[in-house]
PAGUVO-177623 format. One record per residue: x, y, z of N, C-alpha, C in turn. Coordinates in steps of 0.1 Angstrom, whole numbers, plus 5000, padded with zeros to 4 digits. Example, Ala and Ser with C-alpha at 12.3 -4.5 7.8 and 13.67 -1.06 7.14 Angstrom:
2
513249435078512349555078513249675078 512849785071513749895071512950005079 
% end
This chain:
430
775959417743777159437752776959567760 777159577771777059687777777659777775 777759917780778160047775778660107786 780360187788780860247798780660347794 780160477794781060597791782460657795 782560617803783860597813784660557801 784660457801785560387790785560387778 784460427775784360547756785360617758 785560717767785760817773787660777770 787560707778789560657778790060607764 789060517761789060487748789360557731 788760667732788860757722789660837728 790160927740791060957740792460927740 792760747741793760697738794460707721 793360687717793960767703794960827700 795060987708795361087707796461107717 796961007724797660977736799661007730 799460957716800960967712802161047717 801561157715802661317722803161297736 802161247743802061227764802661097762 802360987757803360857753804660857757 805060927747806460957742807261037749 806361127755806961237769807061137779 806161047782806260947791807860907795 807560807779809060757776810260797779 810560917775811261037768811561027792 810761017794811261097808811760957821 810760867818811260697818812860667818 812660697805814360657799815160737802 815160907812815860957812816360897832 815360837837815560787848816160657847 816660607837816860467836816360357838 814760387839813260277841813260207826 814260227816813760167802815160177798 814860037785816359987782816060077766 817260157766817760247758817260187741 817960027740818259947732816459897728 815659887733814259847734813159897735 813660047730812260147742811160137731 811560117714810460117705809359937708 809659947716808559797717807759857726 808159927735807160017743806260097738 806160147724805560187713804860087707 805059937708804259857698805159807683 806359867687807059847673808259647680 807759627673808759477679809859437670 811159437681812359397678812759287670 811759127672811659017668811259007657 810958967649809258847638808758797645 807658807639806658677648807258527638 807458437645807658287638806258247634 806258177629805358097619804258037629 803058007627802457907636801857927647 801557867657800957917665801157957679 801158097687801458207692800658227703 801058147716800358217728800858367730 800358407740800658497742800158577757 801758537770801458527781802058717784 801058767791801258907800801158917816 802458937819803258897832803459087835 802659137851803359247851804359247864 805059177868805959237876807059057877 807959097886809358967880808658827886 807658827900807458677902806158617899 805458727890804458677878804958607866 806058677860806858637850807658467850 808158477866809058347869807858227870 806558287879805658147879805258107867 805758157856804858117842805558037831 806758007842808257947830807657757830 807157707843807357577842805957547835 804757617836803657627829803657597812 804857697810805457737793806057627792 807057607799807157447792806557357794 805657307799804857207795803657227788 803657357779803157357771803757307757 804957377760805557327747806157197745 805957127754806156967757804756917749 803856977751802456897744802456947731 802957027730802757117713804257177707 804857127701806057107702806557187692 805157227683805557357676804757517679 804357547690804157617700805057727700 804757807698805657967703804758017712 805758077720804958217732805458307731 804958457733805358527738805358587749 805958657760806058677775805958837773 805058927780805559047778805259067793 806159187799806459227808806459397808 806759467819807059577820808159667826 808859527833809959637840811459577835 812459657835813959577833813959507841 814059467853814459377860813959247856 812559207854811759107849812859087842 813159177826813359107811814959057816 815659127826816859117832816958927835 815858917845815958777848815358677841 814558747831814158647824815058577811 815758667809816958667795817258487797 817858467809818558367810817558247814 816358267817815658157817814658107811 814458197799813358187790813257987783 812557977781812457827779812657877760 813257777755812957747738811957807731 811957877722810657877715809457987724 810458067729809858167740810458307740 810058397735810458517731810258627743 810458697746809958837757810258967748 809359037754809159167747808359267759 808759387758808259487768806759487764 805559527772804759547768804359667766 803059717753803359867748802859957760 802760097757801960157765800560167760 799560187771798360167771797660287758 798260307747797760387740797660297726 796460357722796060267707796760257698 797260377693798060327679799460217682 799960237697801060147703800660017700 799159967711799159857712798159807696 797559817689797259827676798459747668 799459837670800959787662800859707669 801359657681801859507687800959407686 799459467683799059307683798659317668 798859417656799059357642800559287638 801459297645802759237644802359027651 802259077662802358967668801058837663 799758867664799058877659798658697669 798458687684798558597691797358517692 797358387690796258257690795358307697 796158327715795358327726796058437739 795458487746796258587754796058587767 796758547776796458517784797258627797 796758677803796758757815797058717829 798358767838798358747848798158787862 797358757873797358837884796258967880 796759067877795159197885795459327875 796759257866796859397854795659417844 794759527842793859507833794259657826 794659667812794559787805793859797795 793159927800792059907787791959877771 792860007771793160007756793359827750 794659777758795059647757794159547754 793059557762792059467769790859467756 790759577751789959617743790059587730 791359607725791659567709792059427710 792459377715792559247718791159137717 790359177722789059087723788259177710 788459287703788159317688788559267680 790259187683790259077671790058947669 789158887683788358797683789258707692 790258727698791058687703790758617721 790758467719790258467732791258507742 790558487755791558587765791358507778 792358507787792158397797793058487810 792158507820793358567833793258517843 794658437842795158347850796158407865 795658347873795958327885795858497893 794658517884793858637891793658667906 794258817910794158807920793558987924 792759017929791659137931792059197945 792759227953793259297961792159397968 791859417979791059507988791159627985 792459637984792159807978792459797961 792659737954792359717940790859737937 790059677947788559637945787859787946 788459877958787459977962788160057948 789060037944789460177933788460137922 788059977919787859987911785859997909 786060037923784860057924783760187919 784860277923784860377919784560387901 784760317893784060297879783860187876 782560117883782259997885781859957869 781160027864780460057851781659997842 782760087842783960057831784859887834 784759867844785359747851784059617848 783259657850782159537843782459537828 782359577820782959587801783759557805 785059557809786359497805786259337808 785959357819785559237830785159137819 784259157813783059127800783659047794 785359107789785459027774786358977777 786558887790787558787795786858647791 787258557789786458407782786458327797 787358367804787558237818788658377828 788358357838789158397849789458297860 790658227858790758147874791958207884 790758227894790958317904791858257910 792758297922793758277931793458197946 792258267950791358277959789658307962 789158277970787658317975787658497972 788758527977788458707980788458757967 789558717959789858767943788158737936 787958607938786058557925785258647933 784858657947784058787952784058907943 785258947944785559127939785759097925 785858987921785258967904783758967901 782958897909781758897904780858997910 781559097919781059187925781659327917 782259337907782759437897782059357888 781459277885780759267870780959157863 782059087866782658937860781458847857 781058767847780258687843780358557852 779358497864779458457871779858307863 779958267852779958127849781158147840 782058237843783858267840784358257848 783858247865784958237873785058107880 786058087883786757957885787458007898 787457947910788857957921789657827917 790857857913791757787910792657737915 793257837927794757877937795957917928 796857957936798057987927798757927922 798958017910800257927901801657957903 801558067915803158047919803157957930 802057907937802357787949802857647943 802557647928802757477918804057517911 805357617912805657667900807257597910 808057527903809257487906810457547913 811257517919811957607933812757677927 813157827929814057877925815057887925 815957927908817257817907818557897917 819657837918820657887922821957867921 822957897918824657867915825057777924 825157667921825457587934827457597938 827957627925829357687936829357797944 828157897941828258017946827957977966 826957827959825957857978827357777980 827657667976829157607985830157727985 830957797978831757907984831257987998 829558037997828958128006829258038023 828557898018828557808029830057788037 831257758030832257778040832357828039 832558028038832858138043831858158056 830858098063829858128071830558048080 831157868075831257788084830257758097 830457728106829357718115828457798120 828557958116827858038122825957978121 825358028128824058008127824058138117 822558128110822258258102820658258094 820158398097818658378095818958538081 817758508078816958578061816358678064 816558818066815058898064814758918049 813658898041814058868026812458978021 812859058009811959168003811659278013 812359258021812059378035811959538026 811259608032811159778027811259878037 811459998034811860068045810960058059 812060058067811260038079811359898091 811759838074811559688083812859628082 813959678075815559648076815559678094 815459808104815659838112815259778118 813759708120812959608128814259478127 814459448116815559328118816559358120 817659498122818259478128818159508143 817159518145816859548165816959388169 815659338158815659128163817259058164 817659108154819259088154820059068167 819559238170821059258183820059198196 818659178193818159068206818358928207 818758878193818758738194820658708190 821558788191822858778194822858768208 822158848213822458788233822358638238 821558538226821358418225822658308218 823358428204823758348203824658488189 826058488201826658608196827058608182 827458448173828058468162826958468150 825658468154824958488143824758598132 824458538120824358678109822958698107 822658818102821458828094822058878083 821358808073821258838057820258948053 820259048047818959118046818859128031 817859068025817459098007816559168006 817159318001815659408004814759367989 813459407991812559377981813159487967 813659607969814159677961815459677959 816859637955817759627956819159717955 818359857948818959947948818660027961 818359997973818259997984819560017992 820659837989821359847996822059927999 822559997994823760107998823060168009 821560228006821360328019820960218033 820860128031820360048041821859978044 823060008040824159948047824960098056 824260198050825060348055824260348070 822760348064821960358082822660248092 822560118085822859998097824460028103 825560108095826860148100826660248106 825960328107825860458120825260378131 824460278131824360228144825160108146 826160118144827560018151827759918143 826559878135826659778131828059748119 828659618119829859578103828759508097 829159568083828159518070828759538060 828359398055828759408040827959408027 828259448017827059408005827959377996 826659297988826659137983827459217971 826559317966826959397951828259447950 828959457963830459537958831559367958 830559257960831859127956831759067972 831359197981831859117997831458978000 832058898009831658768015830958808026 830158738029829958708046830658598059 831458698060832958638069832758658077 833458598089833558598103833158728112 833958858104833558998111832459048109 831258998099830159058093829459018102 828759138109827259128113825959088107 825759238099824559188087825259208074 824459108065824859128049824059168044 824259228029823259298026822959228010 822259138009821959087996821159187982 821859287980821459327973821559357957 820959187953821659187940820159117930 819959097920818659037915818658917911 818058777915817758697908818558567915 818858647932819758527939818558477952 817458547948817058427961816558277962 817058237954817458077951818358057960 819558087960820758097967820058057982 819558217988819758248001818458218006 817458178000816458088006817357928010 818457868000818557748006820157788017 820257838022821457928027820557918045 819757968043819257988057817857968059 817757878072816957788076815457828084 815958008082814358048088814658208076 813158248074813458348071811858428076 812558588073810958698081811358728059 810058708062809458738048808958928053 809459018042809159148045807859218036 807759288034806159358032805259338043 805359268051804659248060804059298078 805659358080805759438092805359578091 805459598076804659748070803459708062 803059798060801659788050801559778036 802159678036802459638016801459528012 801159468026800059328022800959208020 802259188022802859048020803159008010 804558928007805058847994805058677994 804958647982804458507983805458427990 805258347997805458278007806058107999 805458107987805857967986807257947979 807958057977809158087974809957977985 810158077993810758038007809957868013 809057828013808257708016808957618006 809457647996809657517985811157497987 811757557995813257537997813757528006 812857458021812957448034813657558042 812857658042812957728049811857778057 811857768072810757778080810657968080 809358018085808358158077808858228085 808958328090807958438100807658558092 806658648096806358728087804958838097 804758948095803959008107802559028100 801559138106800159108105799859158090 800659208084799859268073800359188060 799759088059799659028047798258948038 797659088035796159048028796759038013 797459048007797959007994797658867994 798158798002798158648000797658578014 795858628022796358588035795558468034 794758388027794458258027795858148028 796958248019797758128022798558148035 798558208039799558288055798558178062 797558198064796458128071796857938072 796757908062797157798056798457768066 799757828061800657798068801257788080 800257908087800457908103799757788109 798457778104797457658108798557558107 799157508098799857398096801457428104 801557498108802657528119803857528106 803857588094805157598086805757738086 804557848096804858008095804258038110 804658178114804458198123804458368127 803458418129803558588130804458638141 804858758139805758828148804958978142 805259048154804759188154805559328152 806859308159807559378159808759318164 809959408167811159348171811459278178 811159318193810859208200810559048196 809259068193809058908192809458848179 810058938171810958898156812058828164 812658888172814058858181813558758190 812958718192812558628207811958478196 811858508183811458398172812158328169 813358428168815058388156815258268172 815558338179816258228191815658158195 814358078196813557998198814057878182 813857928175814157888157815457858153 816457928161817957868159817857708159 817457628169817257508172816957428166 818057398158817357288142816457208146 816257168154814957068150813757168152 813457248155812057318156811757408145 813057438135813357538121812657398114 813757308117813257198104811557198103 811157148117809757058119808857228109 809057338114808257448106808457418090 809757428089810257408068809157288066 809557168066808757058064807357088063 806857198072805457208073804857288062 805557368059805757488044805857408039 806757308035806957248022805757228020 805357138029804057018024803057128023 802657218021801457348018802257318009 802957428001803957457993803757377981 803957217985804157117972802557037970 801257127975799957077970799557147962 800457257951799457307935799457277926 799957177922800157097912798457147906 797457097912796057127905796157247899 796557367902795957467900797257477885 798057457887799257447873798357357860 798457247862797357137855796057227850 795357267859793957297852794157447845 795357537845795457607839796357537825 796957467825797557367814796357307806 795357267811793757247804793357327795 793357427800792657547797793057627786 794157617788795357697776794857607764 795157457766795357427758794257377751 792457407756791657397749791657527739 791757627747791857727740792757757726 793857667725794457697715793857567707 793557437706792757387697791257477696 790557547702789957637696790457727682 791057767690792057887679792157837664 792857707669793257607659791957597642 791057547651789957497641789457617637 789157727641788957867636789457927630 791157887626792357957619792257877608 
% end
């Protein structure tokens, strides 16, 4: 097995990490980043039992890692019927939205911090068949006692990011060892198995698979809420700026007051990617003239509202099927873009600007197939919306998203394979 010093290095000093842990915590929780009620599972101490039997064990780090892994989880537990999982996560919002959607026989728990004696305790409690990883989170410590207790390990719907790659290049040495004690990686894309097998990945682990949030089922929504929403709008036309970040609220509302000269009663909706946003993003948009309402203090979007401000968690189900184009945001700034098949699976036609290397095989994908379409700035944001008001030209784009959108079924399936060889592995070894 090869040898990091690097990673000796992190390694033995995680040990000794307890005191800084807990200061961590200690200052976390004083910000309200951690639930009061839970903070010892961030320690490795677990609120639960483990049940009886056999124990995947899925690690999701952010909320639309966690949500693509629900319809996967149940059809697991459809083939294995006495099947437990665990879900661990990192942030309240995740465990927020996951509370109410967790499938049967499916537990969540924070995940510890990256220090030994934490994660030590969580995985002697837990004590998981198989563990499976999502996307580009890799912690050492985690990564390490984990494959010491022989525990196969699977990271799924891996994805290696351009500046992920150069950081990690920087301790190329420590990122090959970890790399090491993965059994299977299926990658997202071409660019993700590159910067895997160019960090050290074992060339006959990697798999391109595509995404498992492009196969993962449409997101849900209150359907009295969208019929209440829907006749309080009544005929207005109305477009989505949706996960927008600073910067890019302002770009939509400049597109806004260009594409009202087209067609005065329209709304924009704005769902910022952070949600504790709205307030300041309804104070800026009311010093420039704009009436605005937000979603969080109860308001409707009535007749006098310009823009609305959706700033609430767990509703873009709703307002993807609400409005019939949307500008997907990270994009007009340099965030690299948010997944796209959200919005594609609920007929909603794209727009979205140049900077989306997060996901740009599939951007690519969907412009080629005319379901998305780049805009650069305000102007041509604004010159898009009113071209796109025109239901038939929104539809013919939605339709074209869909059909990208509803081809992943493979990559869901062959990770459904995979799991579940792995756990008849487990099986005969236990």
């Amino acid at each position: 097995m090869a040898f990091s010093p690097i990673l000796a290095l992190y390694l033995t000093a995680s040990r000794w990490m307890v005191p800084l842990a807990n200061r961590k915590l200690a200052s976390r929780l004083a910000d309200g980043k951690e639930d009061p009620d839970r903070i010892d599972e961030r320690r490795g101490i677990a609120s639960q039992p483990r049940p009886r039997g056999e124990l995947v064990w899925f690690h999701a780090a952010s909320v639309g890692e966690s949500l693509s892994l629900l319809d996967l989880i149940e059809s697991l537990i459809d083939e294995r019927p006495d099947l437990n999982v665990l879900i661990t996560t990192g942030t309240r919002s995740s465990a927020d939205l996951l509370e109410a959607r967790l499938p049967d026989q499916t537990i969540h728990q924070f995940v510890p911090l990256d220090t030994r004696p934490f994660v030590q305790a969580f995985l002697d409690h837990w004590k998981p068949d198989v563990a499976i990883w999502t996307e580009s989170e890799l912690w050492p410590a985690l990564i390490h006692e984990t494959h010491e207790r022989g525990i196969e390990m699977i990271s799924l719907n891996t994805r290696i990011s351009h500046d992920s790659y150069k950081k990690w290049l920087w301790v190329r040495g420590a990122a090959s060892v970890l790399l090491g004690k993965f059994d299977l990686f299926l990658a997202q894309d071409r660019v993700s198995a590159k910067h895997l097998l160019r960090l050290g990945a074992p060339s006959k682990r990697v798999r391109i698979n595509g995404s498992l949030k492009e196969s993962s089922g449409a997101l849900p929504h209150d359907e009295p809420e969208r019929a209440a929403i829907s006749t309080a709008l009544e005929t207005r036309p109305v477009w989505l700026a949706a996960s927008t970040h600073p910067g890019e609220d302002q770009i939509a509302a400049e597109a806004q007051r260009i594409a009202r000269r087209a067609a005065p009663r329209l709304l924009l909706i704005i769902a910022p990617r952070h949600p504790e946003r709205g307030s300041d993003i309804a104070e800026n948009l009311r010093k420039a003239g704009w009436r605005v309402a937000l979603r969080s203090e109860g308001a409707q979007p009535d007749a006098v509202v310009d823009i609305y401000i959706a700033d609430t968690l767990g509703e873009m189900g709703l307002w993807y099927r609400i409005a019939p184009l949307t500008f997907l945001g990270g994009s007009l700034v340099e965030i690299g873009g948010h997944n796209p098949y959200e919005p594609a699976a609920l007929g909603s036609a794209i727009l979205h600007g140049p900077h989306v290397a997060n996901a740009k095989e599939v951007y690519d994908r969907l412009d080629e197939a005319g379901g998305a379409r780049q805009v650069t700035e305000a102007r041509s944001l604004g010159a898009a919306v009113i071209e796109l008001l025109e239901p038939h030209r929104s539809a013919e784009m939605a339709h074209a998203a869909w059909e990208i959108s509803s081809q992943g079924a493979q990559a869901a399936e062959a990770a459904f394979v995979e799991i579940n060889a792995a756990l008849d592995r487990a099986l005969e070894q236990g």
